[in-house]
Backbone as a chain_set.jsonl record, in Angstrom:
{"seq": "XXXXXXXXXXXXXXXXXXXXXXXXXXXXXXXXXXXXXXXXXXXXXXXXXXXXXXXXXXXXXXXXXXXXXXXXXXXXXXXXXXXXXXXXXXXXXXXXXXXXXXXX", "coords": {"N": [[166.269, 93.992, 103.787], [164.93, 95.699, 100.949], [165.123, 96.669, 98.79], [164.304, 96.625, 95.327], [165.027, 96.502, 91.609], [162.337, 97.473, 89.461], [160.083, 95.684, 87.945], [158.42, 93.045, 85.8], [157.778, 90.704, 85.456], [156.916, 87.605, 87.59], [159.121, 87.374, 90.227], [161.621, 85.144, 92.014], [161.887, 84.86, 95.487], [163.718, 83.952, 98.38], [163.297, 83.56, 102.33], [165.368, 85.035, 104.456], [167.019, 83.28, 108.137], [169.306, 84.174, 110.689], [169.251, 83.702, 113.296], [166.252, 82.876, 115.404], [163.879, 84.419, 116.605], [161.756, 83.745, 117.678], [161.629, 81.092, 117.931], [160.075, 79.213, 116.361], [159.69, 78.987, 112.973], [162.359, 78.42, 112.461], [165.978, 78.337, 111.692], [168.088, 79.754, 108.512], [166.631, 79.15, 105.523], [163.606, 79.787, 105.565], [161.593, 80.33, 104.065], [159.823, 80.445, 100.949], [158.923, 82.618, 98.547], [157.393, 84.413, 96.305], [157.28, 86.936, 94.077], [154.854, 89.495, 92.615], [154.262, 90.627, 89.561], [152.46, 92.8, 90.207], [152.696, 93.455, 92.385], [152.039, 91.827, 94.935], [152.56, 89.164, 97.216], [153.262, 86.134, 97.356], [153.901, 83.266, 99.625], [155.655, 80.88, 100.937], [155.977, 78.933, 103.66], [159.118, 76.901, 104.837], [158.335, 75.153, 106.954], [155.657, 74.048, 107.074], [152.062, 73.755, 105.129], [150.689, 75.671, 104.35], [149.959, 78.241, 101.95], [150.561, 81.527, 101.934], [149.343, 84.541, 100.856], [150.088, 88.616, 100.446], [149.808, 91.83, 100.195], [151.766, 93.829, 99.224], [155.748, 93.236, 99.929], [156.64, 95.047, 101.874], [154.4, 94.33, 103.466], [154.378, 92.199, 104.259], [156.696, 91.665, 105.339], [156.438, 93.439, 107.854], [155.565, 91.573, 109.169], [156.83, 89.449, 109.102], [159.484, 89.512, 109.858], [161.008, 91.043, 111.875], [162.494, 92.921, 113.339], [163.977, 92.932, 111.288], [166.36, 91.132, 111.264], [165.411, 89.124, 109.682], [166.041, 88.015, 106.105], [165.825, 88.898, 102.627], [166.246, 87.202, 100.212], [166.906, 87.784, 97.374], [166.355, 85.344, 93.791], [168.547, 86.076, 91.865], [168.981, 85.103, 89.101], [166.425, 84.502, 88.025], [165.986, 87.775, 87.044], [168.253, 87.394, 85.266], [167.883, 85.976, 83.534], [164.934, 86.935, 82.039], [166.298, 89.317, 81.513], [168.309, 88.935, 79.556], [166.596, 87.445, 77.421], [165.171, 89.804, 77.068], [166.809, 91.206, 74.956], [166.924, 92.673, 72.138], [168.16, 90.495, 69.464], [169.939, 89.822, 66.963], [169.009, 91.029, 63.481], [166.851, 88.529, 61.722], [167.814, 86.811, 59.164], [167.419, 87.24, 55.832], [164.742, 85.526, 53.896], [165.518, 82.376, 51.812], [165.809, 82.428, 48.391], [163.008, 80.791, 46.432], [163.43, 77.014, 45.577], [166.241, 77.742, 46.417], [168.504, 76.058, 48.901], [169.873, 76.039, 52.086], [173.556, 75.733, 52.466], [175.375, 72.811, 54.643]], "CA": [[166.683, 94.579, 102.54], [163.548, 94.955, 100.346], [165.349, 97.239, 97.545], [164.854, 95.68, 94.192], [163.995, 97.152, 90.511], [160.999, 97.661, 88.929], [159.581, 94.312, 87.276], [157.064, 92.796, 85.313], [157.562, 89.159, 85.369], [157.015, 87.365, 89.228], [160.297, 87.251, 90.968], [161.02, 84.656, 93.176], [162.855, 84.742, 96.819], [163.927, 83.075, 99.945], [163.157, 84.661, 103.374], [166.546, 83.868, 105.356], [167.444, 84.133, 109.149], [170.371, 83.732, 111.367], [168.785, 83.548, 114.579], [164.765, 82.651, 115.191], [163.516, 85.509, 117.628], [160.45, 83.262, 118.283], [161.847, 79.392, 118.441], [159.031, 78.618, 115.287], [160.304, 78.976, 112.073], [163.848, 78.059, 112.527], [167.091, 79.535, 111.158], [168.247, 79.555, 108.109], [166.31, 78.811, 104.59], [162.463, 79.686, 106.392], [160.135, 80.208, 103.322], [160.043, 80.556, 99.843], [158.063, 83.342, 98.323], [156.922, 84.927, 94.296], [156.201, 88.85, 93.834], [154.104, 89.314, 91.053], [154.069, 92.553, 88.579], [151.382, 93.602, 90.802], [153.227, 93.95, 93.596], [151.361, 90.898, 95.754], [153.966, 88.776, 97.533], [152.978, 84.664, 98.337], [154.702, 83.287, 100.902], [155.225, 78.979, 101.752], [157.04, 78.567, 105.036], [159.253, 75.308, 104.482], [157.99, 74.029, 107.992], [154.28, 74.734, 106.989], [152.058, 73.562, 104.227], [150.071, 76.587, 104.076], [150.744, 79.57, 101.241], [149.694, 83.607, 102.078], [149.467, 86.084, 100.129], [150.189, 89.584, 101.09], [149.958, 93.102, 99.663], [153.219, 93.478, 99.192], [156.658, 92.473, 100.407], [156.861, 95.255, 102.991], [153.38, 94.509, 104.462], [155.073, 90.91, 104.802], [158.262, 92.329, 106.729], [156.281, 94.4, 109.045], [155.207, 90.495, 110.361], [157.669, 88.358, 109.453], [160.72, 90.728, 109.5], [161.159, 90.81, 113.482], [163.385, 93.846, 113.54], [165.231, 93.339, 110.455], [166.305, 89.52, 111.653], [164.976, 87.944, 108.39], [166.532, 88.727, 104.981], [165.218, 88.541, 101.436], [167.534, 86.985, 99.28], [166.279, 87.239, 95.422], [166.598, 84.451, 93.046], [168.559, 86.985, 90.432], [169.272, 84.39, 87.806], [165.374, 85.226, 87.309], [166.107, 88.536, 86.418], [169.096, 87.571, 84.215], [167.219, 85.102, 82.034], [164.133, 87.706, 81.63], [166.63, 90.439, 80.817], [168.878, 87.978, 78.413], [165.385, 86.962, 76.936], [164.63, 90.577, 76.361], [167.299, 91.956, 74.737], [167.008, 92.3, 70.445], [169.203, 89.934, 68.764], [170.497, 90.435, 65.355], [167.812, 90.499, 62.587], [167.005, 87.331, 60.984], [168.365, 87.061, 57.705], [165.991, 87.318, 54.911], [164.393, 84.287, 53.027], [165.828, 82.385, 50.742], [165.025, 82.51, 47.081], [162.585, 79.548, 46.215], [164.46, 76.98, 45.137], [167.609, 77.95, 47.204], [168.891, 75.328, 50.203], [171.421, 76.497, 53.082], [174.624, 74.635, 52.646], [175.181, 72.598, 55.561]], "C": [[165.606, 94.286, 101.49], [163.978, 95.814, 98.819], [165.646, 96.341, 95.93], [164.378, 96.379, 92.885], [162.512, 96.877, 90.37], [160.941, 96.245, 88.423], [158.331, 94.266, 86.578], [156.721, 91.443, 85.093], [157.722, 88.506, 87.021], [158.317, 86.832, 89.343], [159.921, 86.257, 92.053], [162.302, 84.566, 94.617], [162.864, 83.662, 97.496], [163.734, 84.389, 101.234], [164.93, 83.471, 104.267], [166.819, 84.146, 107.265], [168.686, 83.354, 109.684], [169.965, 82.99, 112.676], [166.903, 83.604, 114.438], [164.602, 82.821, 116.365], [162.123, 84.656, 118.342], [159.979, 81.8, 118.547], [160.728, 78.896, 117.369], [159.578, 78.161, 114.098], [161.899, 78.224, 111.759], [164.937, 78.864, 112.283], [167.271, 78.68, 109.524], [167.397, 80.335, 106.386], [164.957, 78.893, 105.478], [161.529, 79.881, 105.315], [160.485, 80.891, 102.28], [158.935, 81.853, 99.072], [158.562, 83.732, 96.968], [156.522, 86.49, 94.857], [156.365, 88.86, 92.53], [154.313, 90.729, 90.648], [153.257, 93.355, 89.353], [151.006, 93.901, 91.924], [152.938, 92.999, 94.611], [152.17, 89.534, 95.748], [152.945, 86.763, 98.098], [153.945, 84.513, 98.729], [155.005, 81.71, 101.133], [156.28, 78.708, 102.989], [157.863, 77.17, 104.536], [158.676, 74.292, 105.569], [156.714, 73.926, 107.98], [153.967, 73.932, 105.24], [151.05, 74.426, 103.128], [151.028, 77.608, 103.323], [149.922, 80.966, 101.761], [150.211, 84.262, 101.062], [149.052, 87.299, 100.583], [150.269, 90.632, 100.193], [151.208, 93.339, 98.711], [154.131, 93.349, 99.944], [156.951, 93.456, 101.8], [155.996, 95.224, 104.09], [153.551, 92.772, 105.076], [156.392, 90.679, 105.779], [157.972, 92.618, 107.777], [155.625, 93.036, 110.194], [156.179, 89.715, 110.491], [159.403, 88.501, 109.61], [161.525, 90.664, 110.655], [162.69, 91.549, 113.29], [164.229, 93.892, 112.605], [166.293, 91.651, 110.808], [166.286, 88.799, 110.431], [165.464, 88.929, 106.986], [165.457, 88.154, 103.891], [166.201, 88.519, 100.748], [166.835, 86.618, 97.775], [166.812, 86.507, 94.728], [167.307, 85.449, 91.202], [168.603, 86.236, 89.357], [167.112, 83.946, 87.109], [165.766, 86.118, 86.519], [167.193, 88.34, 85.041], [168.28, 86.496, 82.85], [166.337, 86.104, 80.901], [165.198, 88.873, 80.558], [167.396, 89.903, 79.235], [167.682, 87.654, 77.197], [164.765, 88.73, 75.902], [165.174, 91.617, 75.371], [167.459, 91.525, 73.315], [168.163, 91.333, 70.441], [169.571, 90.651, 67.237], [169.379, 90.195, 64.805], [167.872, 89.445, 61.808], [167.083, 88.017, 59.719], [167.115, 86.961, 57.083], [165.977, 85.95, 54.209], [165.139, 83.907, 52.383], [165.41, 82.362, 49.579], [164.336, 81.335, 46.995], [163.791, 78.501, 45.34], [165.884, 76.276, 45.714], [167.517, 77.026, 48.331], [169.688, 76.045, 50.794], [172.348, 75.264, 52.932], [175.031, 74.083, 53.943], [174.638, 71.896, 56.769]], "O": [[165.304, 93.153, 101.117], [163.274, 95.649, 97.823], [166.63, 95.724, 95.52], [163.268, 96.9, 92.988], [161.759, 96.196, 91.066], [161.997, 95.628, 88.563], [157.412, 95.084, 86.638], [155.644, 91.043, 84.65], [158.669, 88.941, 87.676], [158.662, 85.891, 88.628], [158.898, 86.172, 92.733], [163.466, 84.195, 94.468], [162.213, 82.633, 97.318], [163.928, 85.602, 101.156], [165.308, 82.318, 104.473], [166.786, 85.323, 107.624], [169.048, 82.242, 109.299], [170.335, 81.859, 112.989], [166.335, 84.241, 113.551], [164.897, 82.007, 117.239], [161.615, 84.995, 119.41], [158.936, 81.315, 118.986], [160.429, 77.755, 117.719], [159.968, 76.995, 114.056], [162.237, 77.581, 110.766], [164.907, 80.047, 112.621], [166.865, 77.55, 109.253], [167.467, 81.523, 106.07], [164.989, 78.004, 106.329], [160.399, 79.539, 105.663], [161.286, 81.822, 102.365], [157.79, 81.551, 99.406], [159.689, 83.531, 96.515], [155.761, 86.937, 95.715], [157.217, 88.551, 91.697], [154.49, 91.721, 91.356], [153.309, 94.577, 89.214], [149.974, 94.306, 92.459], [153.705, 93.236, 95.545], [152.436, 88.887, 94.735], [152.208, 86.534, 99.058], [154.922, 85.225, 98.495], [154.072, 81.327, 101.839], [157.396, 78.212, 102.835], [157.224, 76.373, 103.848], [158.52, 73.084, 105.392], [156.332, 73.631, 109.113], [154.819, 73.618, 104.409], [150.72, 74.237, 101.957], [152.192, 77.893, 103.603], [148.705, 81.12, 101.859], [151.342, 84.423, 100.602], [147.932, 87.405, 101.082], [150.922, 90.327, 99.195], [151.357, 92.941, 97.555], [153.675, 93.284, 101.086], [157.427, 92.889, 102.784], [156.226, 95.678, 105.211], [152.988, 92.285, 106.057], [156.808, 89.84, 106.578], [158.682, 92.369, 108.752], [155.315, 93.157, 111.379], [156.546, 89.244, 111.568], [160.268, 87.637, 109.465], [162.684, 90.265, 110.547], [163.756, 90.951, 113.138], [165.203, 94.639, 112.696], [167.087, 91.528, 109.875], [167.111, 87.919, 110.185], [165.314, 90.143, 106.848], [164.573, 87.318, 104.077], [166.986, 89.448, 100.563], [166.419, 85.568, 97.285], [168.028, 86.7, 94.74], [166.854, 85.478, 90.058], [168.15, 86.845, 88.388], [166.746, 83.33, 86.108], [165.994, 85.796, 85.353], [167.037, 88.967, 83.993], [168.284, 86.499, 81.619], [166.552, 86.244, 79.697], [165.018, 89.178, 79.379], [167.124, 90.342, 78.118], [168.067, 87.658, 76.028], [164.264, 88.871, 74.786], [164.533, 92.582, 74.952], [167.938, 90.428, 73.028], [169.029, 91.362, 71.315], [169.415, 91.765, 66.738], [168.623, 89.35, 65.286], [168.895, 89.293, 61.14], [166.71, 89.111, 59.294], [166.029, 86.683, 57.592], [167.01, 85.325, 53.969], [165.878, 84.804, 51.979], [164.187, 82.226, 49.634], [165.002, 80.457, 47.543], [164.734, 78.93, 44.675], [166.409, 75.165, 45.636], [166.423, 77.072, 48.893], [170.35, 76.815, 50.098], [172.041, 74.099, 53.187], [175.11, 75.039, 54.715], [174.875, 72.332, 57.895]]}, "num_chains": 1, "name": "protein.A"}
C-alpha cells in the first residue's frame, strides 16, 4: 500500500511484515524509513546498521516488497502536526497603546 498525498515536509514510515519470505529480515517492525519532498525514500533495516537511499518508495517495493508481503505503515501524526502547524490562526490582536499593560 504505497497510496499517500502529496507532501512537502519528509514523512516518516515503518516497513512491516507478517511472514519473512526470505528467513533475513524477520517479521514484524523490519526498517524504518523518511520520504523527502523530493520523492527519495532512506531506508535503516532494524537488524542492519546500514541506511539506502532509493528513488522513490516504489523503486524500494519492487525489492523489498516480495509480492506485496511487506506493508508501509505511515507515521500520520507527522502529517497531523504539519497540517495543525499550517493552518491560519486568528489574527494577532493589534499593539497596545504605549503606555498601556495587559491586565493579568
Amino acid at each position: 500500500m504505497t497510496d499517500h498525498p502529496a507532501h512537502s515536509v519528509p514523512e516518516t514510515f515503518e516497513l512491516y511484515r507478517r511472514e519473512d519470505p526470505t528467513g533475513v529480515a524477520g517479521t514484524g517492525t523490519i526498517a524504518e524509513g523518511v520520504r523527502f519532498a523530493n520523492g527519495k525514500v532512506a531506508l535503516a533495516f532494524t537488524n542492519s546498521k546500514s541506511v539506502n537511499v532509493w528513488d522513490s518508495l516504489e523503486e524500494l517495493l519492487e525489492v523489498h516488497g516480495h509480492g506485496g508481503k511487506t506493508q508501509v505503515r505511515w507515521h500520520r501524526v507527522n502529517i497531523e502536526i504539519v497540517a495543525r502547524a499550517a493552518r491560519p490562526g486568528p489574527p494577532a490582536p493589534p499593539p497596545l497603546p504605549e503606555g498601556v499593560h495587559p491586565v493579568g
